[in-house]
N, C-alpha and C positions, 0 to 999 in steps of 0.2 A: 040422354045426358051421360048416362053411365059412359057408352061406345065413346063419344065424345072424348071425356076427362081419361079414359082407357087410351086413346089415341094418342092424347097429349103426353100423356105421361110417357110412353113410349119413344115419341117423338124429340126428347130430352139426351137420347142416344140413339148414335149410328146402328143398324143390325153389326157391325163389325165388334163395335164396342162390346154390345152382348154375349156376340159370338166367342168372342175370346176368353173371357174367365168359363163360360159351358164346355168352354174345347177339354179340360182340364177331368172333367165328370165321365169315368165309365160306368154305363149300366151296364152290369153283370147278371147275368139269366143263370141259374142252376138247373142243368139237369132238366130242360124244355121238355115236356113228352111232346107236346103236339107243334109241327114246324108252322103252323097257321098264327099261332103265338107269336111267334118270333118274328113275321112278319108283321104283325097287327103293332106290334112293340116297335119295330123298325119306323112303322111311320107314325103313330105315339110320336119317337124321338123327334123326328125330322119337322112335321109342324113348332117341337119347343127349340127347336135350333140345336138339339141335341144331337151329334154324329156317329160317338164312340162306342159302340157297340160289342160287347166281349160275350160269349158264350162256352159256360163249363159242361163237356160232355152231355149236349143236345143228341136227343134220342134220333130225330132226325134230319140230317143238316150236309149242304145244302138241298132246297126240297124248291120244286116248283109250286107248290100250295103256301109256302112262305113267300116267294116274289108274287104270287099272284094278291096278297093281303096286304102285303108291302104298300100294294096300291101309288107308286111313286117313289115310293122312296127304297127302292131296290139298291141305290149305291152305297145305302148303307148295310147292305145285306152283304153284297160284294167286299166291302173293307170289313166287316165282319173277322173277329180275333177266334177264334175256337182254341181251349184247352183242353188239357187232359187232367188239370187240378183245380183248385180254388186256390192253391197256392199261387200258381202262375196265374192265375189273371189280377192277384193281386198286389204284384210284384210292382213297385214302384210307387204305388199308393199309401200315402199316411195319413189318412183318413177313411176308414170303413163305414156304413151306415148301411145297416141291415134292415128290411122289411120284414115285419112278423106279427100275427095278432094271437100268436100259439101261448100258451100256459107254460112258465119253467119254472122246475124245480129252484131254482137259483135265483132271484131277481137280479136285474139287470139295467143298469142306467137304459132309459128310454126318452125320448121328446115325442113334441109335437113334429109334424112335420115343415109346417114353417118355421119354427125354431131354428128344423136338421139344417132345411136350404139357408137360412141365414151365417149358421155355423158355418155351412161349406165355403164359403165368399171371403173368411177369415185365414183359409189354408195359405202357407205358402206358394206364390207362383210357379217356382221350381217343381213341384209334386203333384201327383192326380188325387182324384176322391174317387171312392169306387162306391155305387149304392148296390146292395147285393136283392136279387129278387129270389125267391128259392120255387121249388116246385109247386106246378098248378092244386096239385091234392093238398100237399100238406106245409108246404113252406121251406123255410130252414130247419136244418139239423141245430140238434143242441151243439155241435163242436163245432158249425157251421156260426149259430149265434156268438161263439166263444171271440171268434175271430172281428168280430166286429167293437168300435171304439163307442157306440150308440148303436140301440134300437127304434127304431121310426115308427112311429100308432100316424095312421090314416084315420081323421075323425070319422066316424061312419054313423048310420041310425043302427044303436044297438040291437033293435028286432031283426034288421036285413041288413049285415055288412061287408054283404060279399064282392067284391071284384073279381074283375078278372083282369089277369097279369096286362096284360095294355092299357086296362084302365089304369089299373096302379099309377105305372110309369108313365103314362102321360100327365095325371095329377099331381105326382113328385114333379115332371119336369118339369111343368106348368107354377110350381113355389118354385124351383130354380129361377126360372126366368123372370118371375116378380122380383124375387129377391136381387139379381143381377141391376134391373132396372131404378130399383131401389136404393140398393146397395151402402148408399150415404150412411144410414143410420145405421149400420151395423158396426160394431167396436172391433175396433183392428189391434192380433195380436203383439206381443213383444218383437221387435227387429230381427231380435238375435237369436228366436226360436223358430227350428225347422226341424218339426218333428220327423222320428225315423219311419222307415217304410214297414210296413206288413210285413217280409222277408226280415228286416234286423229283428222285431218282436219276437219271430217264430225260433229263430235262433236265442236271444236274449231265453225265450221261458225254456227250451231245452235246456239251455246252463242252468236256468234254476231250479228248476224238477231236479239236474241229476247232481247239484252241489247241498239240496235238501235231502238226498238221499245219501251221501256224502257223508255229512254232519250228522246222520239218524234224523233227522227233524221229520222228516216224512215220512208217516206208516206207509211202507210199500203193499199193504194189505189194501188202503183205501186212497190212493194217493187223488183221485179224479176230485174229491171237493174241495182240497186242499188247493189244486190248482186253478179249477175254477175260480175260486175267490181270488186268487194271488190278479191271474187274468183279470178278472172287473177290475183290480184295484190298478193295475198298470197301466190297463188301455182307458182308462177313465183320466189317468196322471199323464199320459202321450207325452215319454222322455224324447228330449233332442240328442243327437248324437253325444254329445259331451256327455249328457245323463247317462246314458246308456254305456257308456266310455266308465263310466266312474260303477255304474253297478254290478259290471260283467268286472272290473277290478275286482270289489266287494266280494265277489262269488269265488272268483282265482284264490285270494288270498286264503276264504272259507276253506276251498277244495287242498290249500298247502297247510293250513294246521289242522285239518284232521288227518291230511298221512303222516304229518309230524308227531301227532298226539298218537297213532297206531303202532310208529316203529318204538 
């Protein structure tokens, strides 16, 4: 019965229909040690219709032990994006979603993970979502976490809840593509919001790091918690252009009366 109602439900949309809103999702790998990963990950993607494939300085890439894991889905290995940052591969994306089960000093907005894929479906068309996988040992970095707008928890048994990076990402893709199929019941945002990209953010917290230090607001002794929190609070609020337009004014104006106030 399940397989059955499982079929049907599917059968409510074209694969093309599916295929299209996942087209928009890269998965981003950090820093792969082992190229068998990346392959195992490649076809992960390709059973959930997942195609986009980006990779931050993979230790080793491309590898024949990666197409051999690929098992099939090697053309995703091939369109395979390789960076030299996590800046670039998140360049165009306004929505981040990080994977992590690690402890921060900082807390940090977190979901479930069908919550995350239901969130994703609400993004603008024009813009990608990027879900970030970090390394096999230890995950993401804390300034790694920073960059993300959510953190994603994988419900697990808490005595044993270890994955490995394929499993992950076929489990994430696997809520993508419920959620895709789904898709009705999810609440669609305001028309007129089209939040900015990863790249405006990074820029936006430069201005404001260096117009807090500007105005004195910020102990330049300890400025990293200061900014951490600023970050939760912004990427949690996801300004649209216009926002971002009026708070980098805010900052301008900040940066002209304290050199007014100094002469």
């Amino acid at each position: 019965m399940a397989k059955i109602l499982g079929k049907a439900a599917q059968d409510t949309r074209s694969e093309a229909q599916v295929a299209a809103p996942l087209s928009r999702v890269r998965i981003v790998l950090i820093n792969t040690t082992h190229p068998g990963n990346i392959g195992a990950t490649a076809r992960a993607m390709k059973v959930m219709g997942l195609t986009r494939l980006h990779l931050v300085t993979p230790k080793t890439f491309p590898c024949a032990e990666a197409t051999a894991m690929a098992s099939g889905a090697d053309d995703l290995l091939q369109q395979a994006v390789v960076h030299e940052s996590l800046a670039s591969a998140l360049s165009g994306c306004s929505l981040v979603l990080g994977t992590s089960a690690r402890m921060r000093s900082l807390p940090m907005p977190q979901m479930d993970l069908r919550k995350a894929a239901e969130s994703a479906l609400t993004e603008h068309p024009g813009q990608d979502i990027a879900v970030l996988f970090g390394r096999e040992r230890y995950g993401l970095t804390n300034d790694e976490m920073q960059r993300c707008h959510q953190l994603v928890h994988i419900n697990t048994n808490p005595e044993y809840g270890s994955l490995n990076l394929a499993q992950a990402v076929q489990v994430f893709g696997y809520e993508l593509r419920m959620a895709v199929i789904g898709e009705a019941g999810v609440m669609s945002p305001p028309a007129d919001w089209v939040p900015v990209d990863a790249g405006q953010m990074e820029l936006f917290y430069t201005h404001l790091e260096q117009t807090l230090r500007d105005i004195e607001f910020l102990n330049p002794e300890q400025p990293r918690r200061l900014m951490m929190r600023l970050r939760r609070l912004f990427n949690r609020a996801r300004p649209d252009q216009n926002e971002i337009n009026i708070l980098r004014g805010i900052l301008a104006a900040s940066q002209r009366a304290a050199n007014t106030h100094e002469d």
